[in-house]
C-alpha positions as CSV (number, residue, x, y, z in Angstrom):
1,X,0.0,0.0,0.0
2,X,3.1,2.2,1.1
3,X,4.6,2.0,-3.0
4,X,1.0,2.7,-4.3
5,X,0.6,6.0,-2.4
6,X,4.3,6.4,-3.1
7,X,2.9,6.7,-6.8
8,X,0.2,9.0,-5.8
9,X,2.8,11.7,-4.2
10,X,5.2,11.0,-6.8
11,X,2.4,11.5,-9.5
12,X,2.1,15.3,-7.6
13,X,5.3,16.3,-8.4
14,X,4.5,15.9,-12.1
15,X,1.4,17.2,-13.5
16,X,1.8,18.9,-17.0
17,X,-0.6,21.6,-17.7
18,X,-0.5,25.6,-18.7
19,X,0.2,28.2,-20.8
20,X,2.7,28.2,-23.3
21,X,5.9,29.7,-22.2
22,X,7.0,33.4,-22.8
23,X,10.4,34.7,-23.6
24,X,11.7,37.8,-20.8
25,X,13.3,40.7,-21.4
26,X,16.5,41.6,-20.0
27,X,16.3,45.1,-18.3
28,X,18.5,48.0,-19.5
29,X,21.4,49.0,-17.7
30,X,21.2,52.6,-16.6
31,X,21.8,55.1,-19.5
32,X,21.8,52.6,-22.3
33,X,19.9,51.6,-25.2
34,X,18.0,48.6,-24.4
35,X,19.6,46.6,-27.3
36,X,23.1,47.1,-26.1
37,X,22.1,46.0,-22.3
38,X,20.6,42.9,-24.1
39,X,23.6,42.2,-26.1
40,X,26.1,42.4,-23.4
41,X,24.0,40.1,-21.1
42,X,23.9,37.3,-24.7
43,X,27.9,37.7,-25.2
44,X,28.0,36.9,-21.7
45,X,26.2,34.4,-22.0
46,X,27.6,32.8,-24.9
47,X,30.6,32.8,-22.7
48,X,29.3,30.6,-20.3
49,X,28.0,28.4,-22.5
50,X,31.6,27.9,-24.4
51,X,32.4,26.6,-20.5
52,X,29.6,23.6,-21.0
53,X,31.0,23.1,-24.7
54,X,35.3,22.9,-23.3
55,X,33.7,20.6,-20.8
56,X,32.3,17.9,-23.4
57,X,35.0,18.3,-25.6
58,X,37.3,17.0,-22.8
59,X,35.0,14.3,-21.6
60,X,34.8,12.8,-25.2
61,X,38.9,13.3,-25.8
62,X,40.0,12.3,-22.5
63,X,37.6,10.3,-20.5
64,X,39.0,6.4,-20.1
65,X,35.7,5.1,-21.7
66,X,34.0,5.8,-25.0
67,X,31.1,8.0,-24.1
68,X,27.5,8.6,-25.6
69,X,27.6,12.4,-26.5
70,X,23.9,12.6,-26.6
71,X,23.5,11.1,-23.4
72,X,26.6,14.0,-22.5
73,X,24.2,16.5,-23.6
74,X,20.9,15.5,-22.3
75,X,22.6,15.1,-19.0
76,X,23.5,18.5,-19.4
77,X,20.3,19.7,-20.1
78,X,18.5,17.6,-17.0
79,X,20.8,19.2,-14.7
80,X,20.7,22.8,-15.7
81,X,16.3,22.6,-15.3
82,X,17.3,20.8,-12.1
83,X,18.4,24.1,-10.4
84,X,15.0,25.4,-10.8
85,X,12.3,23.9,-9.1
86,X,11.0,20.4,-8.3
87,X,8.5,20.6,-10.9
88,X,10.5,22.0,-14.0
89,X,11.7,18.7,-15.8
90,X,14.0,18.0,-19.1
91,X,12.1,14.7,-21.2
92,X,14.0,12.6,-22.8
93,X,12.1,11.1,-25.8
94,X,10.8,8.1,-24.1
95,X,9.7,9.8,-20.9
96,X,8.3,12.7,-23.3
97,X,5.8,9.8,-24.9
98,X,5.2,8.6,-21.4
99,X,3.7,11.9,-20.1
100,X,2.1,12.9,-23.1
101,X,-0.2,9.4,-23.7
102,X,-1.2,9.6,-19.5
103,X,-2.5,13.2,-20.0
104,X,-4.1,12.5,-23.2
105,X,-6.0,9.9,-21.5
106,X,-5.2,6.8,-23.2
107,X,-2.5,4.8,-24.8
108,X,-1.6,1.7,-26.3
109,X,-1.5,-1.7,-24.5
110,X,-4.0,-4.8,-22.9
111,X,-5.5,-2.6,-20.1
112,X,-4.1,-5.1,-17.0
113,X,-3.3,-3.1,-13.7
114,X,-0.4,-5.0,-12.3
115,X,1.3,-4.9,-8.9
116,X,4.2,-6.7,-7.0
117,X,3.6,-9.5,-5.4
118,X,6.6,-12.4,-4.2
119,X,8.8,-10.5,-6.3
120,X,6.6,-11.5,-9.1
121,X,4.1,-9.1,-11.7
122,X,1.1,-10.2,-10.4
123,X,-2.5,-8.9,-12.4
124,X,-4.4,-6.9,-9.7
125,X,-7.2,-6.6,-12.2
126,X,-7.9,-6.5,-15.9
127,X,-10.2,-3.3,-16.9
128,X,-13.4,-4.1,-18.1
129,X,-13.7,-4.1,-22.3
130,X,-10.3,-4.0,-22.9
131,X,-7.9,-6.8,-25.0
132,X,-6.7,-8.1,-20.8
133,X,-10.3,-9.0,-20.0
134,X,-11.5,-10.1,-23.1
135,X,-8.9,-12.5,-23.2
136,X,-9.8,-14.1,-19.5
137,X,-7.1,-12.7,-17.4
138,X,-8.0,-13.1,-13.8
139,X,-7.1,-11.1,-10.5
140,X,-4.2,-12.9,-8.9
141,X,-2.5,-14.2,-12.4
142,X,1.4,-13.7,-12.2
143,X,2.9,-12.8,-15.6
144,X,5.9,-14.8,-16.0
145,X,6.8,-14.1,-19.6
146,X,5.6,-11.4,-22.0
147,X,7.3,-11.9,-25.9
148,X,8.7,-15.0,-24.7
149,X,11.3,-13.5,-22.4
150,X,11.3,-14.1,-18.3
151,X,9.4,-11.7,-16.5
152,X,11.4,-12.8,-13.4
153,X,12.2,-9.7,-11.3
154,X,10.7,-7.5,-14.1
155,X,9.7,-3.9,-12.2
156,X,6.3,-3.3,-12.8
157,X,7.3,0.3,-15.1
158,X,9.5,-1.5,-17.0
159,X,6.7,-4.1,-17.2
160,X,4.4,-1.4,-18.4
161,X,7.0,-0.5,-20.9
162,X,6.5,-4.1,-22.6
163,X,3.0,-3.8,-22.4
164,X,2.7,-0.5,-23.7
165,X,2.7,0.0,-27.6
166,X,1.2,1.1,-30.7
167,X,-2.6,0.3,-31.1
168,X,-3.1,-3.0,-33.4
169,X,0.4,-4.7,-32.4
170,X,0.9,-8.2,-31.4
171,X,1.9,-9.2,-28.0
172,X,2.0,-12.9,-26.1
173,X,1.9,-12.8,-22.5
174,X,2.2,-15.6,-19.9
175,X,0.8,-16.4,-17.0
176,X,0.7,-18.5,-13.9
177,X,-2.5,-19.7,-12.6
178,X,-3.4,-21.0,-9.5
179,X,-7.3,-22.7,-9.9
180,X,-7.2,-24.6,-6.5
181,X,-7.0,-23.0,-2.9
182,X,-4.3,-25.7,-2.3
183,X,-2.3,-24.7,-4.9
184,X,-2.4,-20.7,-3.3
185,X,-2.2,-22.1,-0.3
186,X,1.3,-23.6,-0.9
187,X,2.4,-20.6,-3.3
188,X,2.2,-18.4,-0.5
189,X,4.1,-20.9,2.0
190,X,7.4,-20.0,0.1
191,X,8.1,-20.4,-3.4
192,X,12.0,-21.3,-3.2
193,X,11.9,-23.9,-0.9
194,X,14.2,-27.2,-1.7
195,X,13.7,-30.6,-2.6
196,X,16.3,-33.3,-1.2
197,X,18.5,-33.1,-4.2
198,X,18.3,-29.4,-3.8
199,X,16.5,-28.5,-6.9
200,X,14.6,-26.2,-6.9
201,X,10.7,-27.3,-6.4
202,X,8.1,-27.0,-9.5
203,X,5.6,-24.7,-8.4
204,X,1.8,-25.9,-8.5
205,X,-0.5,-24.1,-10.8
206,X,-1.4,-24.1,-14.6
207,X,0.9,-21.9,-17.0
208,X,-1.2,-20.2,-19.5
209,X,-0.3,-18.0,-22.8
210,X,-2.4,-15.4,-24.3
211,X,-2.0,-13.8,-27.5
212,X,-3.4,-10.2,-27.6
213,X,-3.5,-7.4,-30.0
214,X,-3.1,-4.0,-28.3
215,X,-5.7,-1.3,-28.2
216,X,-6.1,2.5,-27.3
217,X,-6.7,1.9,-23.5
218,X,-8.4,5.0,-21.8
219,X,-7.6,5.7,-18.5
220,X,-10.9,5.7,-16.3
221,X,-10.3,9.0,-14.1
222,X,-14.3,9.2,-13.0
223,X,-15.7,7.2,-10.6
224,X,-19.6,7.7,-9.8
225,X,-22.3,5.6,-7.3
226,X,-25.9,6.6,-5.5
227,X,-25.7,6.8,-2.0
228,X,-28.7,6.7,0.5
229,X,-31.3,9.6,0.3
230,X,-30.6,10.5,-3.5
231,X,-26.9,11.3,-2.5
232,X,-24.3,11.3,-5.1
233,X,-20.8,10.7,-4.7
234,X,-18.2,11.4,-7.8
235,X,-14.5,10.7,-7.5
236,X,-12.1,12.1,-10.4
237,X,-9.0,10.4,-9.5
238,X,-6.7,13.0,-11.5
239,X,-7.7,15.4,-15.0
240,X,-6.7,13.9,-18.3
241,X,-7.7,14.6,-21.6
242,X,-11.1,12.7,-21.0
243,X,-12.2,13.5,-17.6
244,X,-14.6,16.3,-18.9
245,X,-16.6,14.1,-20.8
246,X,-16.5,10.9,-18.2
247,X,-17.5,13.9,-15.8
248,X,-20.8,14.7,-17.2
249,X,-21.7,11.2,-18.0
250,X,-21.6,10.3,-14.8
251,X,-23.3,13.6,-13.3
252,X,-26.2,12.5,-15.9
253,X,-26.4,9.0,-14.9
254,X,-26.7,10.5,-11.4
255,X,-29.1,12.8,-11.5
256,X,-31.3,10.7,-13.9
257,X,-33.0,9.7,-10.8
258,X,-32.7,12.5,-9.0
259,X,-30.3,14.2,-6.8
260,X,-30.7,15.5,-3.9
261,X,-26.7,16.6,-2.6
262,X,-23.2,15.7,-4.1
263,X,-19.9,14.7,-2.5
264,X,-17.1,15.4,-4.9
265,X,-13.7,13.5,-3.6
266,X,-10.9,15.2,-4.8
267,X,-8.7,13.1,-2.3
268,X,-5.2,11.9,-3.4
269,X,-6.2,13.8,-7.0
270,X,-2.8,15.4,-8.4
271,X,-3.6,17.3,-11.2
272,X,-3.0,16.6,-14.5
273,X,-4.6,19.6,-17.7
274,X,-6.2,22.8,-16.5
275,X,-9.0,23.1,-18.9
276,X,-10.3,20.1,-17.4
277,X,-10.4,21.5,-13.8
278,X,-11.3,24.8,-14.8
279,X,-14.6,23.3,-17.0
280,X,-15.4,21.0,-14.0
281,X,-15.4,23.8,-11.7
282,X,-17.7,26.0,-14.2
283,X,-19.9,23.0,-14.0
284,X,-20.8,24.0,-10.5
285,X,-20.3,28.0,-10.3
286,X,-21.7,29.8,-13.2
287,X,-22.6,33.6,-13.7
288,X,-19.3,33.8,-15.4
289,X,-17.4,33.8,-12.4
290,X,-13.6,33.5,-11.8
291,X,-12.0,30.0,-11.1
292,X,-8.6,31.1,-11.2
293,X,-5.8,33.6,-12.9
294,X,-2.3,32.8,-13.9
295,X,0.9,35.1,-13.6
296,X,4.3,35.1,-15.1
297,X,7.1,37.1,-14.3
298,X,5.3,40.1,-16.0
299,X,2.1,41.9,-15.5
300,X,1.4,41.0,-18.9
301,X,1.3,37.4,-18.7
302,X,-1.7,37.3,-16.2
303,X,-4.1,35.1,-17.6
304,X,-7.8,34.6,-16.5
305,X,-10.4,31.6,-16.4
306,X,-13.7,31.9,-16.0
307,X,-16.9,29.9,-16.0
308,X,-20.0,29.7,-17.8
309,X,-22.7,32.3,-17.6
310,X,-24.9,29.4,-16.9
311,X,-23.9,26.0,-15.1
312,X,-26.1,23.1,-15.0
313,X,-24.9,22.1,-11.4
314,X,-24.9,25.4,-10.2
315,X,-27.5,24.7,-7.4
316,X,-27.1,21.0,-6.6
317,X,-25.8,21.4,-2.8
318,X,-22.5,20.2,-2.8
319,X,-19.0,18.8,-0.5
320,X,-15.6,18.9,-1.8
321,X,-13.6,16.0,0.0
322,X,-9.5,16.7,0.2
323,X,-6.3,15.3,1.8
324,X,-2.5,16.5,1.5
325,X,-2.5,14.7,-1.9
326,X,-5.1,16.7,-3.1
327,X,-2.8,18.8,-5.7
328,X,-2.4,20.8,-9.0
329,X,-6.1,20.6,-10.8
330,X,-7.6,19.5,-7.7
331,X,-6.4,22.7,-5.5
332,X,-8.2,24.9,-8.4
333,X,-11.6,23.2,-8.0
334,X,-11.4,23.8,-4.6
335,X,-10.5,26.5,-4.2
336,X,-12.7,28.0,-6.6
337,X,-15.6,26.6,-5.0
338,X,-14.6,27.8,-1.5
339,X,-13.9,31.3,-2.5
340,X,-17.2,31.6,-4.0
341,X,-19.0,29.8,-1.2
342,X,-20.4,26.8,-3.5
343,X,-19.2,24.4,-1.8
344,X,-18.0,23.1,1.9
345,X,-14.6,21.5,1.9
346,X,-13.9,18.8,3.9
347,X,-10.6,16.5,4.9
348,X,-7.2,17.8,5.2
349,X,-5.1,21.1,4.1
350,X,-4.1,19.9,0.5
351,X,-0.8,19.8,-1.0
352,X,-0.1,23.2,-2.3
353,X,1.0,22.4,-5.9
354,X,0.2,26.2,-7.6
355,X,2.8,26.1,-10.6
356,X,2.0,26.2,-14.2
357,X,4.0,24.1,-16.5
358,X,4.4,24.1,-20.3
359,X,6.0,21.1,-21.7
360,X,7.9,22.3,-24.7
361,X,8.5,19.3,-27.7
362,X,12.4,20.0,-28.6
363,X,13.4,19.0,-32.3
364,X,14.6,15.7,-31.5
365,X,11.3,14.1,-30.1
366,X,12.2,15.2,-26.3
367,X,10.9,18.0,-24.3
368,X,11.3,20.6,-21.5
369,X,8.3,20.9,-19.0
370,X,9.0,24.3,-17.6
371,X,7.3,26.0,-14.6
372,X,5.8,29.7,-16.6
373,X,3.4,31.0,-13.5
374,X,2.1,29.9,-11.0
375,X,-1.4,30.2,-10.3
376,X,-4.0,31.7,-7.4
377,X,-7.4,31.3,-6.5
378,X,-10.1,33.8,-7.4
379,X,-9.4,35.7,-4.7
380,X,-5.9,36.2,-5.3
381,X,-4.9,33.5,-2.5
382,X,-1.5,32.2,-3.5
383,X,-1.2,28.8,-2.2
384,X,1.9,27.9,-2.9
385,X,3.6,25.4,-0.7
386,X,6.7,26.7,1.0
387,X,8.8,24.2,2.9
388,X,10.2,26.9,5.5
389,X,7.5,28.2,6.7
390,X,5.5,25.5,6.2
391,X,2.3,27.3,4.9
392,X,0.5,26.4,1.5
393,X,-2.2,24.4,0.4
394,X,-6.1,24.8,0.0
395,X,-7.0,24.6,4.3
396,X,-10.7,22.6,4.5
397,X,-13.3,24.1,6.2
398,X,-14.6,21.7,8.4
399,X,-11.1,19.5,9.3
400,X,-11.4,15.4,9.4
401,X,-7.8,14.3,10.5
402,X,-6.2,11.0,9.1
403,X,-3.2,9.3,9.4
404,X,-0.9,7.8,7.2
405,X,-2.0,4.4,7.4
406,X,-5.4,5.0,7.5
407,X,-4.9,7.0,4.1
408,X,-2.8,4.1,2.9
409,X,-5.7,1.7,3.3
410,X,-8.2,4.1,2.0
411,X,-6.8,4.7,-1.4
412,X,-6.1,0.7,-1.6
413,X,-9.2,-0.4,-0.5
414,X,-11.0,1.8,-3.7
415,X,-9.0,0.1,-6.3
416,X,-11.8,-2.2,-7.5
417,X,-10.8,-5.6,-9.3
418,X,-12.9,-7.1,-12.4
419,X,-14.1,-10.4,-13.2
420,X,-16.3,-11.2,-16.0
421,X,-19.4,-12.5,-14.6
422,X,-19.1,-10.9,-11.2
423,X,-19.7,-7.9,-9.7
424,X,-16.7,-5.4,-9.4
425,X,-15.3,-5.6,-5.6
426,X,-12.6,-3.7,-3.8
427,X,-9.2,-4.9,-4.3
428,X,-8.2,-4.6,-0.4
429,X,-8.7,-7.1,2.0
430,X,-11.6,-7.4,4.3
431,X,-10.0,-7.4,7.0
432,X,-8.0,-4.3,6.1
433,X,-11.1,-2.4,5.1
434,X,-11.3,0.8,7.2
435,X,-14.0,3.7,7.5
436,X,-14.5,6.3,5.2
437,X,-15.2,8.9,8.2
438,X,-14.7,12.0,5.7
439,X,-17.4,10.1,3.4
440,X,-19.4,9.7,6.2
441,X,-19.2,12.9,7.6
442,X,-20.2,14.5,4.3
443,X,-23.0,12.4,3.5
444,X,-24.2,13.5,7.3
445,X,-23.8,17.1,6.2
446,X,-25.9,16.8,2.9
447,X,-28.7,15.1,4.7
448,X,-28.6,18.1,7.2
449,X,-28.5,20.8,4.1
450,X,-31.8,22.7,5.1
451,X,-30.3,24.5,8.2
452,X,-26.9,24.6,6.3
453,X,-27.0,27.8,3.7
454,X,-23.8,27.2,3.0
455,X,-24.7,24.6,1.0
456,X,-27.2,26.1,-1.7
457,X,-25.6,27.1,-5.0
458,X,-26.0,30.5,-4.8
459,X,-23.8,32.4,-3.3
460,X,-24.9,33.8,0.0
């Protein structure tokens, strides 16, 4: 549970969303002409950068090995954007694809989520409609070849790697299958145990082989259920390139029936494309109203988003549920919604990711995510996170505390497994199932709506 909200908190440090970048202007020196301040401050430097060039040319004559002189170069370039900020980034090509397909939404592969387990790739679940699923993988499978090479101490993102590919390819994958409790029984036992010759022993279960053909796989970012009294509950897990449109499905398939209250969960949500916050947000506010502004390093670069004149959830009484990995996107729906009094927010003070970044595509397929602005709320709250004085972040209005390993548990526990013919069920445990008391506490609220006015959808 520890590595997959490990992910989560890693995934914050990397949203890429913003405005595209803009070249600044050197300031004059006193008394002279602009253009001469701004060519002293290029000859200088060029001069430095003859430094970076004398350095490289000594590596590649002098150095004991032979040496890559793009790899020289891009290691260069990754450790000049290093001495900026945690979020600026040089992408080499590979990692520049990686980013680009999990924003967009979807990419190519078999649509398996896979986790460790015994040192071993084990299936947690295969998605529902995709090439993985179709094909009969179960929960609890443990990929021990894929393209006829071991999968034996494979990582699961170097796994993903494999999997990953252009839409329409071939891949074989396979798999170890255990069909009798005996046979997980004595898996778990210990799986390098001895036999008297000291060979190692055969494990039990049945190898299987699948042969799949990739397909665009979208990444399912909306999650959406009834609760009791014609309560809704919504989770958007982060905001890719399809979250808008998942979004108002599911608000339609909700209030089909009618709605009564909403609890949006924004918990452990990292960010990911403004336009999608900013039109989820609209969804709720309306009357054209600010959701949040940009700024550069110049005046001029302020840059304003604003909602809808109408919204068609502007009056559906609402909760915003948030944690510390609550980031990016997710800080700007809140946020929004609390300065404009639509919505009570509920859970922990969130991370405090407010940094624009433009990821720039270089000639040679990589790519420079570059932090351009940072963002504020419509109120002009900067919420920033700084590390020495320990202030940033959207701060909830009505606190419900958790700790670490309850947070653990909760974001494993809504990780829901498929299996064809039965119903989807949570991938945790029972036994390490714990209570939602922010979900709880927020459907209490809702119910209690009619002495609440803090609640309606008009501003009060």
């Amino acid at each position: 549970m520890r590595t997959i909200l490990g992910v989560v908190l890693a995934c914050i440090l990397s949203p890429a969303w913003g405005a595209a970048p803009s070249a600044a202007v050197p300031a004059a020196a006193p008394g002279k002409p602009p253009a001469a301040a701004a060519a002293r401050t290029n000859d200088k430097t060029y001069e430095q950068l003859s430094l970076l060039v004398d350095v490289l040319n000594l590596i590649q004559d002098s150095y004991v090995d032979d040496t890559d002189a793009q790899k020289l170069i891009y290691g260069a370039a990754g450790g000049m954007v290093r001495t900026l900020d945690p979020f600026s980034q040089f992408m080499e090509p590979e990692a520049h694809r990686e980013i680009t397909a999990e924003t967009e939404g979807q990419f190519g592969g078999i649509g398996v989520r896979l986790y460790m387990k015994d040192d071993w790739l084990t299936v947690l679940t295969p998605m529902p409609g995709t090439p993985a699923y179709r094909a009969g993988l179960l929960p609890g499978d443990r990929i021990v070849a894929i393209d006829g090479e071991s999968a034996k101490d494979l990582q699961v993102a170097d796994a993903m790697d494999k999997l990953r590919g252009a839409a329409g390819t071939k891949l074989k994958i396979g798999v170890q299958r255990w069909t009798e409790p005996a046979e997980a029984a004595a898996a778990e036992r210990g799986r390098d145990e001895a036999d008297e010759d000291g060979q190692a022993m055969e494990e039990p279960g049945t190898r299987k082989d699948f042969d799949l053909v990739r397909e665009s796989i979208k990444i399912e970012s909306v999650r959406q259920r009834r609760m009791e009294d014609q309560i809704g509950y919504l989770r958007i897990s982060e905001f890719s390139g399809h979250t808008v449109a998942d979004f108002h499905d599911a608000m339609r398939a909700l209030t089909k029936g009618g709605l009564a209250g909403l609890v949006l969960d924004l918990r452990f949500n990292p960010g990911g494309l403004l336009t999608a916050a900013v039109d989820v947000a609209s969804s709720f506010l309306g009357g054209n109203k600010l959701i949040v502004y940009t700024q550069g390093r110049r005046a001029a670069t302020r840059q304003e988003f604003r909602g809808a004149a109408q919204a068609p959830y502007q009056d559906l009484p609402l909760v915003v549920l948030i944690n510390e990995a609550s980031a990016s996107g997710a800080e700007i729906v809140a946020g929004a919604l609390q300065d404009h009094r639509r919505a009570v927010l509920m859970g922990a003070r969130t991370y405090g990711k407010a940094s624009v970044q433009s990821v720039v595509p270089l000639p040679d397929n990589s790519a420079l995510r570059l932090t351009v602005a940072r963002y504020y709320t419509p109120s002009g709250r900067s919420i920033h996170r700084d590390e020495k004085k320990k202030t940033g972040g959207i701060t909830p209005d009505i606190a419900v505390p958790a700790g670490r390993d309850i947070n653990e548990k909760l974001f494993a526990q809504w990780e829901l497994v498929y299996e064809p013919g039965k119903k989807p069920r949570s991938a945790a445990k029972s036994s390490d199932i714990v209570r939602d008391e922010a979900l709880e506490r927020a459907v209490a609220l809702l119910k209690a709506r009619g002495v609440l006015g803090c609640l309606k959808g008009k501003d009060n």
